[in-house]
PLY file of the C-alpha trace (Angstrom):
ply
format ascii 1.0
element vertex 376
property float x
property float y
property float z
element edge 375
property int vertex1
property int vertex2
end_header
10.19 4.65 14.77
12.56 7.13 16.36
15.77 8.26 15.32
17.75 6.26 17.47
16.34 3.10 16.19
18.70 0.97 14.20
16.96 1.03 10.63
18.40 -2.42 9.50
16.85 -4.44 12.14
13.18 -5.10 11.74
10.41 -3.29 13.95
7.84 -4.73 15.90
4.49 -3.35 14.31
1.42 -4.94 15.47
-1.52 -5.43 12.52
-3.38 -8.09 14.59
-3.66 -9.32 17.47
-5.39 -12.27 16.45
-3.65 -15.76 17.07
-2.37 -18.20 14.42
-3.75 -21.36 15.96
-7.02 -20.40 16.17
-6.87 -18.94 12.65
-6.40 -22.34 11.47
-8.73 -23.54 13.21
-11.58 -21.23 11.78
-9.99 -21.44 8.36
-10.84 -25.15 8.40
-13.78 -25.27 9.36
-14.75 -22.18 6.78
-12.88 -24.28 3.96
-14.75 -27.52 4.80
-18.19 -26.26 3.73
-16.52 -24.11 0.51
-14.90 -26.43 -1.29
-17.11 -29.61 -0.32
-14.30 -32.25 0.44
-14.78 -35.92 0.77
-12.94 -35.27 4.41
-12.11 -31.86 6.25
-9.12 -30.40 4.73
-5.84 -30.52 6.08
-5.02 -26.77 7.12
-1.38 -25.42 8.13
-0.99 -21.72 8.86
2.43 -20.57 8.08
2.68 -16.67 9.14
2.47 -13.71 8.10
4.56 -11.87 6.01
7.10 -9.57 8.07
8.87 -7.22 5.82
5.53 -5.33 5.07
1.68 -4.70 5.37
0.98 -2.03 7.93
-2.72 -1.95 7.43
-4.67 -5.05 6.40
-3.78 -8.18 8.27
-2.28 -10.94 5.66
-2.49 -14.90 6.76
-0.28 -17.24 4.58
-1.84 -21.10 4.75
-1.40 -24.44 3.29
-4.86 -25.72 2.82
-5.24 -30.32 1.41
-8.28 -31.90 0.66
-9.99 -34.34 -2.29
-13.17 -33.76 -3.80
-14.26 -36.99 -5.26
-11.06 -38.80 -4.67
-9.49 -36.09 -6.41
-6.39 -33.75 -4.88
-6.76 -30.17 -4.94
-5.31 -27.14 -2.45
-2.23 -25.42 -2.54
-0.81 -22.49 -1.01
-3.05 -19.62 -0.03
-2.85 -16.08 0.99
-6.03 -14.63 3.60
-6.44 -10.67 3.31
-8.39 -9.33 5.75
-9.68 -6.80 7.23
-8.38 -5.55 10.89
-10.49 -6.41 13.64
-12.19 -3.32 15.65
-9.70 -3.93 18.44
-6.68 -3.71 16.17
-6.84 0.32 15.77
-6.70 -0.01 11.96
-5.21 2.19 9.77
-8.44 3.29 7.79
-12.13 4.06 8.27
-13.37 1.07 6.46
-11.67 -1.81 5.09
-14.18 -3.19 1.28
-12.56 -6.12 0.80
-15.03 -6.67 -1.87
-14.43 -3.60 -4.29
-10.57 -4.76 -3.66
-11.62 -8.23 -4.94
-13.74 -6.54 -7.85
-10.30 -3.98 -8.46
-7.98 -6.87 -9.07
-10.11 -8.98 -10.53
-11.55 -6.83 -13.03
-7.50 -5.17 -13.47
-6.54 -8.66 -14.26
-9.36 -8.86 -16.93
-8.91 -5.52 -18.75
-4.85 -4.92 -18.25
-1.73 -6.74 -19.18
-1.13 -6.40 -15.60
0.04 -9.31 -13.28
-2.44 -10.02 -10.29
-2.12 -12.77 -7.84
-5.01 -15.59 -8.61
-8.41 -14.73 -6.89
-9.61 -17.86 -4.97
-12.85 -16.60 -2.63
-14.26 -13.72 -1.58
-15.77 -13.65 2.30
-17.63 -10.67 3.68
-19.27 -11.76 6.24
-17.03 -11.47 9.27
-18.44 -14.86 11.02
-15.74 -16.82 9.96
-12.71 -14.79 11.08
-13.99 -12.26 13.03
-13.40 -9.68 9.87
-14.43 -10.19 6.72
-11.65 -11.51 4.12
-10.63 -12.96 0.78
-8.35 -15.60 -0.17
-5.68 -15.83 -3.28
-3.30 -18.40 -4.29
0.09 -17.46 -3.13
2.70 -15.92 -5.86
6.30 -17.23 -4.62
9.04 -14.08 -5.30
10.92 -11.66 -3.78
9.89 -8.15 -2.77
11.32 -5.07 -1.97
10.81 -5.02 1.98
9.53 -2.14 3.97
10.59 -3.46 7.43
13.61 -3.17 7.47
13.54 -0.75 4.36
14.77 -2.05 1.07
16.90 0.92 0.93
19.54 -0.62 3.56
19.10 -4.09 2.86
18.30 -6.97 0.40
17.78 -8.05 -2.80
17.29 -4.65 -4.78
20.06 -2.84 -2.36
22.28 -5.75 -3.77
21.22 -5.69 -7.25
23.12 -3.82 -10.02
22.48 -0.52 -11.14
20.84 -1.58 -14.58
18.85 -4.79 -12.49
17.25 -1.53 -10.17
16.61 0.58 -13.33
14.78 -2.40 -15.05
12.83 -2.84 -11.57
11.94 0.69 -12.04
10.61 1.17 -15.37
8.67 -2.14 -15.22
7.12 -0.75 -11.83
6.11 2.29 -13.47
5.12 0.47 -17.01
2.45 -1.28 -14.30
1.29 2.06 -13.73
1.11 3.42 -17.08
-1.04 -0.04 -17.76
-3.35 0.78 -15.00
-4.49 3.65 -15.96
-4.53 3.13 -19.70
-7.47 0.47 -18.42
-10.50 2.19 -20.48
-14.18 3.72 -18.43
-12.46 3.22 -14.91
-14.94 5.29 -13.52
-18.03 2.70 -14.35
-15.68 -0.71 -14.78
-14.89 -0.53 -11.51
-17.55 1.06 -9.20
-15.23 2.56 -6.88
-16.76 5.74 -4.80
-17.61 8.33 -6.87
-20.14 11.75 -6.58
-20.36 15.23 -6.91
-17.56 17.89 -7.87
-13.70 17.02 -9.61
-12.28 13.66 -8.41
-9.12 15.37 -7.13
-11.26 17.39 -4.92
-13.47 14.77 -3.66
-10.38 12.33 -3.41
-8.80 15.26 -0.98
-11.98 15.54 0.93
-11.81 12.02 2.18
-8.61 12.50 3.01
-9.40 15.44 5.41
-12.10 13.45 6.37
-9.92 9.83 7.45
-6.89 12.67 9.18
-9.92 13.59 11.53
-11.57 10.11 12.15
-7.47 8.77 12.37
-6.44 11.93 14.67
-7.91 15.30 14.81
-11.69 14.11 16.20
-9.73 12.31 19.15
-7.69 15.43 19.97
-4.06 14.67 17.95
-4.16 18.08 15.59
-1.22 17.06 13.81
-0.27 21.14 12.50
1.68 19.98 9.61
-0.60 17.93 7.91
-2.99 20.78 8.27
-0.54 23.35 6.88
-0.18 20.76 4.14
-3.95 20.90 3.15
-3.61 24.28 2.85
-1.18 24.40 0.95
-2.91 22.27 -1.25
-5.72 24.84 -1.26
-3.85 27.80 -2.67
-1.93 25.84 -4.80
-4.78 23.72 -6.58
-3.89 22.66 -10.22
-5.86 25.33 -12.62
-6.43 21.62 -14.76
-5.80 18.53 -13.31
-7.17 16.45 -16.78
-9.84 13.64 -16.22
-9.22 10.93 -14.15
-8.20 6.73 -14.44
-7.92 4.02 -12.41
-5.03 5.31 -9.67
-3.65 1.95 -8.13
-3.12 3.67 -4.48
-0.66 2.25 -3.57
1.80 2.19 -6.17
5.82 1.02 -5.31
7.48 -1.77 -5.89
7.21 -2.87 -2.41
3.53 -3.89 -3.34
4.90 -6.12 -6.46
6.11 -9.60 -6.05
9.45 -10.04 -8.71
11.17 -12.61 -9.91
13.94 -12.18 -12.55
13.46 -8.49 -12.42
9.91 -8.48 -13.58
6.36 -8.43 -11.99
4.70 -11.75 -10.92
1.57 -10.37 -9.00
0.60 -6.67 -8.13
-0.68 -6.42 -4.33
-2.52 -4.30 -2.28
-5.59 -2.40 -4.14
-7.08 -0.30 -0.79
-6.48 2.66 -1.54
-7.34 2.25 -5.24
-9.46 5.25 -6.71
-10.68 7.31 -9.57
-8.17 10.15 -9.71
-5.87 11.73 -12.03
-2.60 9.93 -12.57
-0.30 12.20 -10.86
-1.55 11.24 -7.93
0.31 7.61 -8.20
3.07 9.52 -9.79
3.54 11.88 -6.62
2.88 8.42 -4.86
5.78 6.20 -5.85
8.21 9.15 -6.36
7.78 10.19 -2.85
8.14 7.00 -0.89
10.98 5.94 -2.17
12.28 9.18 -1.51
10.86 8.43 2.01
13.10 5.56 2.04
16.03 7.46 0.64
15.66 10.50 3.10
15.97 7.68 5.81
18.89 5.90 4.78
20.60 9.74 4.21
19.87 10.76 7.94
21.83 7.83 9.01
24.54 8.86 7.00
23.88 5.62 4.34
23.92 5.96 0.54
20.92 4.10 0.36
19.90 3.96 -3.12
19.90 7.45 -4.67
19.82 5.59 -8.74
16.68 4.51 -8.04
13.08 5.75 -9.29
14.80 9.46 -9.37
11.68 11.92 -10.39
13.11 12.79 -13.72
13.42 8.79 -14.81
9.92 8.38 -13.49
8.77 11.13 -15.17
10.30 10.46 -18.43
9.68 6.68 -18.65
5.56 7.35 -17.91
5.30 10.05 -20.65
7.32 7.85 -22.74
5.18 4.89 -21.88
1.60 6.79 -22.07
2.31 10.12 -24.37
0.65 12.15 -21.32
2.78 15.24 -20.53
3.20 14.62 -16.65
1.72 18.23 -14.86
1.44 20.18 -11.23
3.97 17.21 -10.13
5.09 19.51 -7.16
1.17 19.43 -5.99
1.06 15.76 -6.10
4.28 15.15 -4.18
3.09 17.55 -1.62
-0.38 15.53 -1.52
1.66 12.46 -1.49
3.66 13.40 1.67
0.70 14.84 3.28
-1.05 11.33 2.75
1.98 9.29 4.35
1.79 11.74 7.09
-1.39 10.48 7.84
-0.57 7.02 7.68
2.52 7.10 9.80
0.40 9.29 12.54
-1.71 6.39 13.01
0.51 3.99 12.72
2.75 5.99 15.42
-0.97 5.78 17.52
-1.17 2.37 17.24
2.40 1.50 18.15
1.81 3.36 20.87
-1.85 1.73 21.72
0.48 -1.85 21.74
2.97 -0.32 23.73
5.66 -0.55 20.67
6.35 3.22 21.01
6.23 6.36 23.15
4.09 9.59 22.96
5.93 12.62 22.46
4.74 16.17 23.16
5.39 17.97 19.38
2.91 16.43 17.71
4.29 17.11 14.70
6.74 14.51 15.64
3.77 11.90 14.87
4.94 12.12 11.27
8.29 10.45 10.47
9.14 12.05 7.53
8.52 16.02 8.77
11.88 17.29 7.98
10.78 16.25 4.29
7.00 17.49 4.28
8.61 21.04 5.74
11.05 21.73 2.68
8.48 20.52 0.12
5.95 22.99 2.09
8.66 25.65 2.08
9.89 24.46 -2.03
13.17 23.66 -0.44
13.52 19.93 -0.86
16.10 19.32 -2.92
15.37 16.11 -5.35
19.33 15.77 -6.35
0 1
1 2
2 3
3 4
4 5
5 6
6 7
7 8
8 9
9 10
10 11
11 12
12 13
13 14
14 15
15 16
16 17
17 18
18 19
19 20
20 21
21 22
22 23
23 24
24 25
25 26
26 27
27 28
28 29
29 30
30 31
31 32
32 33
33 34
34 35
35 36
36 37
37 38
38 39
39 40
40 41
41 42
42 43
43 44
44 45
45 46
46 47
47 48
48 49
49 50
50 51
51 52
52 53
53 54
54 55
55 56
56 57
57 58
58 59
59 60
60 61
61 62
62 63
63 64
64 65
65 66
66 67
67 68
68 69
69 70
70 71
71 72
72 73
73 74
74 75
75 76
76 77
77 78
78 79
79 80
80 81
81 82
82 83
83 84
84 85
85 86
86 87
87 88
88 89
89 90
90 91
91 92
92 93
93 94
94 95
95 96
96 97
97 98
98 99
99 100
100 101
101 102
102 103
103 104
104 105
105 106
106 107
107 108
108 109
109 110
110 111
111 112
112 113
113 114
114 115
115 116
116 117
117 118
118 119
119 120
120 121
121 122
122 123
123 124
124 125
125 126
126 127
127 128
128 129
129 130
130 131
131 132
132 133
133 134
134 135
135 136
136 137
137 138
138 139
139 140
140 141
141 142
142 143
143 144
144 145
145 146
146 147
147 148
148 149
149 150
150 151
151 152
152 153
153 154
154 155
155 156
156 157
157 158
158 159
159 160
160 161
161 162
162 163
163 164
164 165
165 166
166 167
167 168
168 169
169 170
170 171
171 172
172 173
173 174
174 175
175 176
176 177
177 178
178 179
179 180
180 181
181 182
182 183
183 184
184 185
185 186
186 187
187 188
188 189
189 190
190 191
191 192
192 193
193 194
194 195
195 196
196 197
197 198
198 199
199 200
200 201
201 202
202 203
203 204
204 205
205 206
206 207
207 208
208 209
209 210
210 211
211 212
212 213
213 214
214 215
215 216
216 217
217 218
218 219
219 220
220 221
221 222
222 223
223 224
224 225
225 226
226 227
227 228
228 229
229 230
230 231
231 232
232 233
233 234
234 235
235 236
236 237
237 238
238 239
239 240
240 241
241 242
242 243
243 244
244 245
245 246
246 247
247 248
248 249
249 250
250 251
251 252
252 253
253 254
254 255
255 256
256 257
257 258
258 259
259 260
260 261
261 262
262 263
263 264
264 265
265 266
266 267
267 268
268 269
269 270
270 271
271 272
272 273
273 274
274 275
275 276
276 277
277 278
278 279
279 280
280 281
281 282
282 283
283 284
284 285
285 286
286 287
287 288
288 289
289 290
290 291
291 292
292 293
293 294
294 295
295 296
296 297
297 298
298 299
299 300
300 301
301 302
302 303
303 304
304 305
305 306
306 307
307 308
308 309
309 310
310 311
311 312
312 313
313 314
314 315
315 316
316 317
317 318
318 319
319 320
320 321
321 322
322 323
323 324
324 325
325 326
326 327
327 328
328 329
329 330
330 331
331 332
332 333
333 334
334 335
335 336
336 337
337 338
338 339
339 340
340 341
341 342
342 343
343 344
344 345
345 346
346 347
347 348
348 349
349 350
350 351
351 352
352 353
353 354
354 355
355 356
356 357
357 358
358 359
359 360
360 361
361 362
362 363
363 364
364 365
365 366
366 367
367 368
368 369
369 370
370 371
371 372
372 373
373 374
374 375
């Protein structure tokens, strides 16, 4: 994670610890009493995926077997959740309200999911709870190495980017056009504005993640101040937010989205919040590739074009965006603090005394603290 590093090469980040073999092995015996074969099916785990997925641990598998003489299987996809030893990203891991998300997004949205299969929550199995989709076979934009230095989009053409960009933020505008998001989709609700609760769980995972074991990370807390005297006066009623919106969590082929991935951090929010979201990590990306003196891929999913292809897309007037970028940096701060924790727990990384040097992109969080980023 440090400067120094070479950012084209991919990074060592441990999710799991867990070994493949015996995965198989649990996965078929788990299979054999789902699917009620005629013989045990014929199991073959093929890896994980390596150019993303820093939180939940992600098994691909082949999975054969009859059912009456008849063939059936094909080629799977096991989320789970980390196991206790793994030093996960988040809190909890419900697998089952991300089952519920995409399979109730798939029902009331022109958006693309990946095929739901089975739903496990019991953690017998696997050791962690989990639930199984057919695999979607495309390309996406990879985090590890970043797509920004790299690959298929970095080689694409300015107008084959742009299309990946408006239909990545068309997928948004279709999320949250999905009508009653707060009762279709149970997700946690209660008391008081969502954008207020949604920021009090996030104070509440910084100090589970850091702050209750003694890493005060002071930038993250200037940033929730900062969100406290700069609250929007209205921030409008609230849809389904994916969480996790980018393009790096959409499988493509020909340009266009195949399946939409990774539903965690899905919530009831306003819809800045995945508008802050997916401008901000690309610009994550981008203020990367710029340090190392690379062009990166300054065309792509610029604010403005965001901006102006949602409010096309949705007739919402897009508002308080500087808030939401700010909450969106302050929420990758968080991630990358753990995630610098656990590379450090695995002995991938080093500590380092400034613990404001936890979060990779400070430079960034800093000017948009001090409204000195500059977006052009």
């Amino acid at each position: 994670m440090g400067d120094e590093a070479d950012p084209t090469q991919r990074h060592r980040l441990t999710v799991s610890a867990g070994d493949l073999d015996d995965f198989g092995a649990r996965l078929t015996a788990w299979l054999d009493e789902r699917v009620s074969a005629d013989h045990p099916p014929a199991v073959t785990v093929t890896g994980r995926p390596e150019s993303g997925g820093m939180s939940s641990t992600t098994i691909l598998f082949d999975a054969h077997w009859t059912v009456d003489g008849r063939a059936e299987g094909g080629s799977f996809v096991a989320r789970m959740a980390p196991e206790a030893d793994a030093f996960p990203v988040f809190p909890e891991y419900d697998l089952a309200a991300q089952f519920r998300v995409i399979s109730e997004v798939g029902a009331a949205s022109p958006v693309p999911v990946p095929p739901l299969v089975w739903l496990e929550e019991s953690a017998a199995p696997l050791g962690t709870p989990f639930f199984v989709m057919r695999r979607v076979d495309g390309v996406v934009p990879a985090d590890n190495p970043p797509y920004v230095f790299v690959g298929w989009l970095f080689d694409a053409t300015p107008e084959q980017r742009a299309e990946v960009g408006r239909a990545t933020v068309d997928v948004i505008a279709d999320v949250h056009a999905i009508p009653h998001a707060e009762a279709r989709f149970g997700l946690p609700s209660g008391p008081g504005q969502p954008l207020r609760r949604h920021v009090r769980a996030q104070r509440a995972w910084y100090d589970w993640a850091l702050a209750d074991d003694g890493y005060r990370i002071p930038i993250i807390e200037r940033a929730f101040d900062w969100l406290d005297a700069n609250w929007p006066a209205d921030s409008g009623p609230a849809v389904l937010c994916w969480g996790d919106a980018r393009p790096g969590n959409i499988i493509w082929a020909e340009w266009r989205p195949l399946a939409v991935l990774d539903w965690e951090m899905a919530a009831i929010v306003p819809r800045e919040v995945d508008l802050g979201w997916i401008i901000f990590i690309h610009r994550f990306f981008q203020d990367i590739a710029e340090r190392f003196e690379q062009p990166g891929l300054p065309d792509f999913l610029r604010r403005a074009d965001v901006v102006a292809r949602y409010e096309s897309r949705t007739g919402h007037t897009v508002r308080d965006l500087d808030f939401y970028l700010v909450y969106a940096a302050l929420r990758h701060a968080i991630v990358m603090a753990r995630i610098k924790r656990r590379m450090i727990h695995f002995g991938e990384d080093t500590d380092t005394a400034d613990r404001d040097d936890y979060v990779m992109h400070r430079a960034s969080l800093e000017a948009l603290l001090d409204g000195s980023y500059r977006w052009e």
